[in-house]
C-alpha positions in Angstrom: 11.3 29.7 9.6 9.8 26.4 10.7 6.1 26.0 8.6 4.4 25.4 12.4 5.9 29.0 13.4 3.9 31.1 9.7 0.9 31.1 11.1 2.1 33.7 14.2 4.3 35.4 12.1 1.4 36.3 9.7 -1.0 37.1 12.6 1.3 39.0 14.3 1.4 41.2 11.2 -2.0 41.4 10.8 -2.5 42.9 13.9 -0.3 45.6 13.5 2.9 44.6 15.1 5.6 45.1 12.3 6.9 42.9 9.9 8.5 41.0 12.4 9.1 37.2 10.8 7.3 38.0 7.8 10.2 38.7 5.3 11.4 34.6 6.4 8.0 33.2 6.1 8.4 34.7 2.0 11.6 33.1 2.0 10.3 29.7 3.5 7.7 30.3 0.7 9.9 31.1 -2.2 11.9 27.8 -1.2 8.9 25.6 -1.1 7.6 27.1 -4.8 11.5 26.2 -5.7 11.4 23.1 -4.4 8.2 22.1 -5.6 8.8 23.3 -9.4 12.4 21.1 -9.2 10.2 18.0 -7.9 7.5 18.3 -11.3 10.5 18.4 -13.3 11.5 15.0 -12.3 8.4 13.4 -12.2 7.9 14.8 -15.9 11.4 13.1 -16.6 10.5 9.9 -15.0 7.0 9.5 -16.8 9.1 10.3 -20.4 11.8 7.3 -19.0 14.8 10.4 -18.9 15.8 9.4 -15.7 17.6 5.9 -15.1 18.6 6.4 -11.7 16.6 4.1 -9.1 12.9 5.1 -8.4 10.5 4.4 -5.8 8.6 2.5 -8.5 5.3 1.7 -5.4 4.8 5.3 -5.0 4.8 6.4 -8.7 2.7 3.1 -9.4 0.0 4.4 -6.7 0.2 7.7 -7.8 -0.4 7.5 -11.3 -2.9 5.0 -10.8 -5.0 7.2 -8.2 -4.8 9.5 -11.3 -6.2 6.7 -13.8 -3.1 6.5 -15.4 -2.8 2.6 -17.0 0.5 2.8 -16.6 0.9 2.8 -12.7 0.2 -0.9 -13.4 3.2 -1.1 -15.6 5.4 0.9 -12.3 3.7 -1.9 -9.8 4.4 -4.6 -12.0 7.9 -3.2 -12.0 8.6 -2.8 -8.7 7.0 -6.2 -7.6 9.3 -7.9 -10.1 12.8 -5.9 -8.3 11.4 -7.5 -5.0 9.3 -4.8 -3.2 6.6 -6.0 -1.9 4.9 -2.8 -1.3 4.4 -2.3 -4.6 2.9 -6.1 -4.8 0.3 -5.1 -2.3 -1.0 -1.9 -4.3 -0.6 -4.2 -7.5 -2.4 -6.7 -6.0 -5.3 -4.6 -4.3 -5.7 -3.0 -7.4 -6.2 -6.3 -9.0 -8.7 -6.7 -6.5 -10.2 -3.6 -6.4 -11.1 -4.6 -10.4 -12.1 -8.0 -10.1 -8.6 -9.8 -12.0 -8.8 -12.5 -9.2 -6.7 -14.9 -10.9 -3.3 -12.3 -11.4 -4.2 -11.5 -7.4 -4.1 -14.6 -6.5 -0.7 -15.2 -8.6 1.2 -12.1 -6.4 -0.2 -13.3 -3.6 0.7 -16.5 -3.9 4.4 -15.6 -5.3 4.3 -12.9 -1.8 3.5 -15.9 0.3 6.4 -18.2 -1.0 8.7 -15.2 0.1 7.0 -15.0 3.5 4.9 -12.4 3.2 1.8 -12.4 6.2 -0.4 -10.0 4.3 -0.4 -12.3 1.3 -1.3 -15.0 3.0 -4.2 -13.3 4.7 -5.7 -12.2 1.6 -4.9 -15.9 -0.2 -7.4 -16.9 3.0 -9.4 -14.5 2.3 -9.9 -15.2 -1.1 -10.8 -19.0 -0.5 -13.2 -18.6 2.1 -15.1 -15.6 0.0 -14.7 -16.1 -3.5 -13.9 -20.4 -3.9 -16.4 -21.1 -0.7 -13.7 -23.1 0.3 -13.5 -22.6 4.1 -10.7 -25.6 4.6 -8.3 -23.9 1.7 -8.6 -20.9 4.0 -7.7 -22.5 6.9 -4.4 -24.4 5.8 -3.6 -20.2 4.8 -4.3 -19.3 8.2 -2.2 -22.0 9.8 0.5 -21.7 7.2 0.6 -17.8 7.9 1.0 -18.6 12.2 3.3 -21.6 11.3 5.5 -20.4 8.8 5.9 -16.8 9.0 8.9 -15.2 10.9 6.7 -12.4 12.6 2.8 -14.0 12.7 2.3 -12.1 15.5 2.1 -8.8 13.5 -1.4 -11.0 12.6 -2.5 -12.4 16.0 -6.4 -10.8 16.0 -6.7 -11.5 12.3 -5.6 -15.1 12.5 -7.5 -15.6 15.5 -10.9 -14.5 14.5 -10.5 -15.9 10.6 -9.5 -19.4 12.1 -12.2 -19.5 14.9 -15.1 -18.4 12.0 -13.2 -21.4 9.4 -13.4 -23.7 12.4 -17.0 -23.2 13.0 -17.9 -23.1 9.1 -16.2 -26.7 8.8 -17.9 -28.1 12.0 -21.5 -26.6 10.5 -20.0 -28.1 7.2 -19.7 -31.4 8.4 -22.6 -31.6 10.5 -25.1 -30.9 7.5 -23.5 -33.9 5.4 -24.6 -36.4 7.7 
């Protein structure tokens, strides 16, 4: 039985009318207690390194470290290194998250060279917030709408960060004379 259709087959029982689909919800249930027992087993093997076989390396990163398990970082780290760069952008906003600016900045700089939008957005980011550097963050912005295959993806961001670096500049340059 579908999971959507236990809720009617339980309320139909509770109000009287036979056991109906009952007896398959308990199987739908028994499956899912099977199912979920087999999946702890292999996380258990993957945190003890028993399993060799390819592992989504971002999600058991992200999970562990949601759990405050130090070694998520060590799953990101990982995964970045094999080329996903899903696992880059939790390593890297967990690098953020905790203030380890200058290993952001390095993934986000290695995630740009590889043409990576979001990278380039937080590399922008970072200059115009953290350096004060408004014109760094503006050759990001232009790199990310020059460079990258699919800028569009960016279109508001880029617009708004590069009108607010535009105007910072001009109020910039104004106040030096």
């Amino acid at each position: 039985i579908p999971g959507a259709e236990v809720p009617d087959a339980y309320f139909s029982y509770t109000r009287g009318e036979g056991l109906g689909q009952l007896p398959l919800v308990f199987e739908h249930n028994r499956q899912d207690v099977i199912t979920l027992v087999l999946l702890l087993m292999r996380v258990v093997d993957l945190l003890k390194g028993r399993v060799s076989d390819p592992v989504d390396r971002a999600a058991l990163g992200e999970f562990l470290l949601l759990r405050g398990d130090r070694k998520g970082l060590e799953y990101l780290r990982q995964g970045f290194e094999g080329g996903d760069p899903r696992a880059g952008q939790i390593l890297s906003r967990h690098l953020k998250r905790n203030s380890r600016w200058a290993e952001a900045v390095r993934n986000w700089e290695e995630m740009a060279n590889s043409g990576n939008g979001w990278a380039t957005i937080e590399l922008a980011k970072y200059c115009e917030h953290r350096l004060r550097r408004p014109d760094q963050a503006l050759q990001w912005i232009e790199r990310t709408w020059r460079d990258l295959p699919e800028p569009r993806r960016f279109v508001a961001d880029i617009r708004k960060r590069k009108s607010r670096l535009i105007r910072k500049l001009e109020n910039k340059r104004g106040t030096e004379f």
